[in-house]
C-alpha positions as CSV (number, residue, x, y, z in Angstrom):
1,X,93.7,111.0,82.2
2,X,96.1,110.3,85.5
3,X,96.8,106.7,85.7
4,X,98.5,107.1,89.5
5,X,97.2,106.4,92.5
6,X,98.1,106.5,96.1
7,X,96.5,103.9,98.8
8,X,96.7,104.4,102.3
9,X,94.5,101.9,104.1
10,X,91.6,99.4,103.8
11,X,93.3,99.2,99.8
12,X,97.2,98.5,100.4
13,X,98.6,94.9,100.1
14,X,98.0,92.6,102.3
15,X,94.2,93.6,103.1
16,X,91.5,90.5,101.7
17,X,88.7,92.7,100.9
18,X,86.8,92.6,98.0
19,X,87.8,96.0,96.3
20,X,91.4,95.6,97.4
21,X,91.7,92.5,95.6
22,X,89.9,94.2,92.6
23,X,92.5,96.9,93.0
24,X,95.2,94.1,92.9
25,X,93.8,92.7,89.7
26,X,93.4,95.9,87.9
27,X,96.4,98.1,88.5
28,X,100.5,97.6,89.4
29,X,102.1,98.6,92.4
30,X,104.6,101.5,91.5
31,X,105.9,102.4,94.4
32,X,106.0,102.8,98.2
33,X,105.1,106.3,98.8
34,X,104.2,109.4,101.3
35,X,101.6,112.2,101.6
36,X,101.7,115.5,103.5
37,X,99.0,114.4,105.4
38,X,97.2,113.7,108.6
39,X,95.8,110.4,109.0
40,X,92.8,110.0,111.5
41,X,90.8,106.5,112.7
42,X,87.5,106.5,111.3
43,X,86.2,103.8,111.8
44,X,87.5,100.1,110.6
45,X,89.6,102.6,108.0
46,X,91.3,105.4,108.0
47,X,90.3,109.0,106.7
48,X,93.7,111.8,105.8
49,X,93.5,114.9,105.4
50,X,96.0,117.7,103.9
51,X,98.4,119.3,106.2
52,X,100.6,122.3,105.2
53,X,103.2,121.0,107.8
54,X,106.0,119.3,106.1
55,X,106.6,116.6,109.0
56,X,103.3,115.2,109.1
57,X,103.3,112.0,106.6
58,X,100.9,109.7,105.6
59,X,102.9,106.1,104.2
60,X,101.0,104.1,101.3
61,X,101.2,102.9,97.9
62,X,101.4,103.8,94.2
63,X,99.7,102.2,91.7
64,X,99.2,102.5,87.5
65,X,95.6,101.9,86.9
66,X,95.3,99.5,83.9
67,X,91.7,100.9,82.9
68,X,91.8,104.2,84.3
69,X,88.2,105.3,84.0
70,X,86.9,101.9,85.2
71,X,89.1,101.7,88.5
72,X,88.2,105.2,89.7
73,X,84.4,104.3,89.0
74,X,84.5,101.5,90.9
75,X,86.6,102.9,93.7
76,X,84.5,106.1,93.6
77,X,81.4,103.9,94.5
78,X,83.2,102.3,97.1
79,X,84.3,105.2,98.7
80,X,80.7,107.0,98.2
81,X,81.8,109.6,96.6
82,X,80.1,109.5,92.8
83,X,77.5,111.7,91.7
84,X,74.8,109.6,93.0
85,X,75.9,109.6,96.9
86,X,74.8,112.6,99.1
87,X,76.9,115.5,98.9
88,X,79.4,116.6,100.8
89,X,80.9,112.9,100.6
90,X,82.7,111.4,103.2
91,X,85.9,111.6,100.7
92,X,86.9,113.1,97.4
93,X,89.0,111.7,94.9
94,X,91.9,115.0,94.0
95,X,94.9,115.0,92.2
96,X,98.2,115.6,94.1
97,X,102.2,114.8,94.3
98,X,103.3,111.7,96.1
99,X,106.8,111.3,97.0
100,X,108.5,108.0,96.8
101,X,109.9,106.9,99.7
102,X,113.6,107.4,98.0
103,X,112.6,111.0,97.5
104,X,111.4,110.9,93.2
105,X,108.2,112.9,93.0
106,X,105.3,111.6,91.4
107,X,102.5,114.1,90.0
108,X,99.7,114.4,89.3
109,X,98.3,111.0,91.6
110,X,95.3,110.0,92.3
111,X,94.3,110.3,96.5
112,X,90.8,109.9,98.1
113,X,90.9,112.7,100.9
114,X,88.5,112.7,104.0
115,X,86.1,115.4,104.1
116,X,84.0,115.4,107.3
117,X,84.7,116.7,110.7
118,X,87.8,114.9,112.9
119,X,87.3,116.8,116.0
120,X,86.2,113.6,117.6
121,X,88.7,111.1,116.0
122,X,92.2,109.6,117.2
123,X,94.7,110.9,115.0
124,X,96.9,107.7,113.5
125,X,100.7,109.4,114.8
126,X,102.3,106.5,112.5
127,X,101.2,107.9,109.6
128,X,100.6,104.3,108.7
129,X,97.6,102.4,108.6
130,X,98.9,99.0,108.2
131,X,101.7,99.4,111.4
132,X,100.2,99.0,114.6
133,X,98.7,101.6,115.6
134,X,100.1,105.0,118.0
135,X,96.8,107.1,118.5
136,X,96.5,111.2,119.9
């Protein structure tokens, strides 16, 4: 099983929730990274989804999971997207590449991608949930 995975908001360093601090406990940070991605404000967090437009980033980190299977239970429950949430979830957990920021590609990784409607949302222009924030 992938042991990679890529954080983009309420789970990055420096947030004092619960399951970030879980994540802190049970994994080691890898790397500073990017997705091609669009990230959107959701609510308190942030929701990205895929872009096929090579410009549009989405900055976060890397992480090995220690306990694989354990981690992404847990984080699957936080991010309602196990079996025993209503389906379609607001994310899914898929594999994908991250780049590094110093360009070294990292596959397959772990990435919990939004999967409702953003008609209605502010699109995050940063990229990057923990800089202040430049909505469209």
């Amino acid at each position: 099983m992938n042991d990679l995975l890529f954080v983009y908001g309420t789970l990055r360093q420096g947030n004092t929730n619960a399951i970030a601090l879980y994540l802190a406990q049970q994994a080691d940070f890898v790397a500073y990274g990017w997705f091609q991605g669009l990230m959107y404000q959701i609510s308190f967090y942030p929701g990205v989804v895929a872009s096929n437009d090579h410009c549009h980033r989405v900055y976060g980190e890397v992480y090995r999971l220690r306990d694989t299977q354990s981690v992404l239970t847990m984080l699957d429950e936080y991010e309602e997207c196990s079996a025993r949430h209503p389906q379609p979830a607001e994310y899914q957990r898929v594999k994908t590449q991250i780049l590094t920021i110093d360009d070294q590609l990292l596959e397959p990784v772990w990435i919990y991608l939004y999967q409702w409607p953003v008609a209605d949302k502010s699109r995050i222009v940063t990229g990057d949930f923990m800089q202040p924030m430049q909505m469209a």
